[in-house]
N, C-alpha and C positions, 0 to 999 in steps of 0.2 A: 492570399488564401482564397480568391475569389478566381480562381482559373475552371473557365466554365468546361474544359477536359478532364476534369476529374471525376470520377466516380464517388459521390461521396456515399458512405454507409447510411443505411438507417437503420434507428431502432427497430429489430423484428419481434421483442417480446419484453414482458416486465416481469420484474424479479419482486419476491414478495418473502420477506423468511423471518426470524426473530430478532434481526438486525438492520435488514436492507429493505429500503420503497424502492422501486426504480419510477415510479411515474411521478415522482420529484423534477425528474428531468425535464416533463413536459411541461413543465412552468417556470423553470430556469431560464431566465433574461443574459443569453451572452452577451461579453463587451469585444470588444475586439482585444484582444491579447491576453484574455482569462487565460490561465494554469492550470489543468486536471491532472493531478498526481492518482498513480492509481496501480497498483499490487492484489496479490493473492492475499496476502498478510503476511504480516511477519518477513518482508521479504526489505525493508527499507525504508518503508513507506516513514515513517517520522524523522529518518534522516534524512530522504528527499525535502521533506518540506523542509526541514531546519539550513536545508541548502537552498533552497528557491526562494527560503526568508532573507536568509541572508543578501542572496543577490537583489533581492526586489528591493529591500531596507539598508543596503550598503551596510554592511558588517556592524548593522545593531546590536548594542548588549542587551541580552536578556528576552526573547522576542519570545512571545505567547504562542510560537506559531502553528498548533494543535486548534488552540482557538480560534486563531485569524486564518487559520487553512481547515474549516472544519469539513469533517466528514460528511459530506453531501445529503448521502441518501440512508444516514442511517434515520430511522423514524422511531429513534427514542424522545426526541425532541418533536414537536409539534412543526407539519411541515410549512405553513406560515412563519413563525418563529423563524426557521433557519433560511428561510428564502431573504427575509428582510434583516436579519441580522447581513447575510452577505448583499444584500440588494444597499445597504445604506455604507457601505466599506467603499473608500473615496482612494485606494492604493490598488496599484493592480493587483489582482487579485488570484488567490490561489486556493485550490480546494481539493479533496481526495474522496476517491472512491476504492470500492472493494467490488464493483462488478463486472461480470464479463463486458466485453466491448461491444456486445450486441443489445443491450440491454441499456445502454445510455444513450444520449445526444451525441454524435462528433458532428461539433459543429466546426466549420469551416473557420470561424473566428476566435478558435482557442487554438491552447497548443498542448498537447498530451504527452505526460510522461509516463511508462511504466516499466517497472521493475520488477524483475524476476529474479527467484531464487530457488536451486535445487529444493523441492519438496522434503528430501530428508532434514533438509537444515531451516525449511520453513515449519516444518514441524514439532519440530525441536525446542526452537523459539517459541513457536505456540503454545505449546506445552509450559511454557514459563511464565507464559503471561494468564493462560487460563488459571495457572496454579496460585495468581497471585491476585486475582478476580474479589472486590470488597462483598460482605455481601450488602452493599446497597445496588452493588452491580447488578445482580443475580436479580435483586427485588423490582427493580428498572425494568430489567428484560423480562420477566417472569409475569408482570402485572402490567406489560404493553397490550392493551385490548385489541390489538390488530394482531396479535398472536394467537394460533389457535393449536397448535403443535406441541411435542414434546417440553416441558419445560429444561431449564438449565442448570447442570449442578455441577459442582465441583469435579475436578480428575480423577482420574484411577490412579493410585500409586504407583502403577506399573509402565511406567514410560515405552518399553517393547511392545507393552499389550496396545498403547493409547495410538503407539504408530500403525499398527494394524489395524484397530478398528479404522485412524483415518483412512487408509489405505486399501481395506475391505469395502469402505461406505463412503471412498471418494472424498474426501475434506474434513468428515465427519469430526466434532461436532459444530464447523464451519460450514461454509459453501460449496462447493463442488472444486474441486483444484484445477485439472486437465482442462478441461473448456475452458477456465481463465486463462491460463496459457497461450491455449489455443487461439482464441479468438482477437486478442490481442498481437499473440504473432500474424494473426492473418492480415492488418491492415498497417502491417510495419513499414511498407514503402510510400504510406499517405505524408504528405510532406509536412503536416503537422503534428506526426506523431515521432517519437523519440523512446524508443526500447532500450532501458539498461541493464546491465544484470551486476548481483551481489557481488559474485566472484571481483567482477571487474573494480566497483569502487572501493573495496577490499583492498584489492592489489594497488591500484594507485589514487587514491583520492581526488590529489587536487589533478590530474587529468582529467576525471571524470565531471567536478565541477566545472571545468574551463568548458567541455565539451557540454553541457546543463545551460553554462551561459551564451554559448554560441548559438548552440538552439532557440534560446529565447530573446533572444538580441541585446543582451543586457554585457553594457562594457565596464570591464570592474579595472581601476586605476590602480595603478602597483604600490602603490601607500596603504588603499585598503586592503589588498590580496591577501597579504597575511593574516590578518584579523579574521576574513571569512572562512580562510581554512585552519583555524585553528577554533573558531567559533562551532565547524563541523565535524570535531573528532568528540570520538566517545567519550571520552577523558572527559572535556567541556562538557557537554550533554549531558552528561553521567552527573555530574558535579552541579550544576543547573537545571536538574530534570524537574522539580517542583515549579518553575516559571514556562516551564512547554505548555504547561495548563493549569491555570489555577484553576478553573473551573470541573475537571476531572479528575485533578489530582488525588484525591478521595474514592476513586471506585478502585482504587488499588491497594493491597495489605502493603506498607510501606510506602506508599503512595509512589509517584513518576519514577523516584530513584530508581524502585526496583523494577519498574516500566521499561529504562533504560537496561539491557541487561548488558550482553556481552559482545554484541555483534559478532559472532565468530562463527565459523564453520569446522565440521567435522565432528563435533560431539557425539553423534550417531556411530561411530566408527567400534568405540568398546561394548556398544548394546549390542549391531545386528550381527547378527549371524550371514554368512555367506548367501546362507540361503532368503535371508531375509531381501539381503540386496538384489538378488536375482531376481524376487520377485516384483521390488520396487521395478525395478529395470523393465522387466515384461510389463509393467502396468505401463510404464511411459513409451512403450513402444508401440503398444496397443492405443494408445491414448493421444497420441500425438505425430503431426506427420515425420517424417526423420529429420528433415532441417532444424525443426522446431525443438525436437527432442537434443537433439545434441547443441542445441545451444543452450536449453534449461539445464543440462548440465556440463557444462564448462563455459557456457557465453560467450563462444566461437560463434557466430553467423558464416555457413554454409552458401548465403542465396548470393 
């Protein structure tokens, strides 16, 4: 990773909202072979780690890996706290983010995952998990003093309407969606980064783990294989969701179970209306260049 012909990105700016620090990053001690998982939401991101666990732990039962892959730069936790929780972690190590790719570190000595997922079907998702929000959740975010903004409250009933506001207000009442996208697809031919999309681990799993492990140079022995991809379907996950985190498990109404939901797409299908679609469509056209567009939705790569 050290080929002094590469252009590597820097951070141009820091992200600051009722979730995310990005100048977490500037204090982040990379190892050589650190993992950065990292999504819009709702697009994969706790099956990616439940896959990256697995390969780093060889097809462990039971792996906390919410906890042992935490959330980087969210600054509900004290960001001392979460530096040295991962600073004293003696496995290689892996950890997730939710911000554009312009707003963190790429450093030359990690390797980056991210995942994309059609916004109808990430919204969707979101929509499940906001609905299912504790409220000691609410009282966390609400009462972070580095927030100064709107507070957080529960959904609208109206799942059509909830898709529209995001889609009127860009992520809304997340982060911005388009630019994460974007900014991510922009630096997809860095040789350290690794761009998946839903659709594809969807469609075939354990192809898409093999190809998770190729990238990270982690060789999985055919004794274990099965363990790891059976460790990584829903089903398991679903059924084991309270051990993804015991430490979180509790900001959820039914706690990780209902965390875990359906992994599925097309739900959106009996809500919008044609015209709804068309308009999602003109947002991502507007929003994204065309290669990029047509691979968020189908996860064809164009380039």
């Amino acid at each position: 990773m050290s080929d002094t012909t590469i252009t590597w990105p820097t951070k141009s700016r820091e992200w600051n909202d009722i979730l995310m620090d990005s100048t977490i990053w500037d204090d982040f001690k990379f190892r050589d072979g650190d993992i950065v998982i990292a999504t819009w939401a709702k697009s994969g991101t706790t099956w990616t780690q439940q896959i990256v666990g697995q390969l780093v732990f060889n097809g462990a039962e039971g792996l906390p890996v919410m906890d042992l892959a935490p959330w980087i730069d969210m600054h509900l936790l004290p960001t001392e706290e979460i530096l040295a929780r991962v600073e004293a972690q003696t496995h290689r190590r892996f950890v997730k983010t939710h911000l554009p790719a312009d707003a963190l570190v790429v450093s030359p000595k990690a390797k980056y995952i991210y995942i994309a997922r059609d916004g109808r079907d990430a919204v969707w998702s979101w929509y499940n998990h906001h609905a299912i929000l504790a409220p000691e959740a609410y009282e966390l975010m609400n009462n972070n003093p580095a927030w100064t903004g709107d507070p957080w409250e529960p959904p609208i009933d109206d799942i059509r309407q909830y898709f529209h506001n995001w889609l009127d207000r860009d992520g809304y009442p997340m982060h911005p969606f388009w630019e994460n996208i974007q900014t991510w697809w922009n630096i997809r031919n860095l040789p350290n980064v690794l761009l998946l999309h839903f659709n594809d681990m969807k469609a075939d799993m354990e192809r898409e783990i093999r190809r998770i492990a190729e990238f990270l140079n982690i060789e999985v022995d055919d004794e274990t294989w099965p363990t790891i991809v059976e460790h990584c379907t829903f089903d398991y996950m679903k059924s084991n969701a309270p051990a993804l985190s015991p430490e979180y498990n509790h900001f959820f109404d039914g706690g990780l179970t209902n965390f875990v939901f359906k992994g599925t797409n097309g739900r959106w299908h009996d809500t919008l209306t044609a015209e709804d679609i068309e308009k999602y469509e003109r947002h991502a056209s507007e929003n994204l260049t065309p290669d990029c567009a047509h691979w968020l939705a189908t996860g064809e790569r164009r380039d």
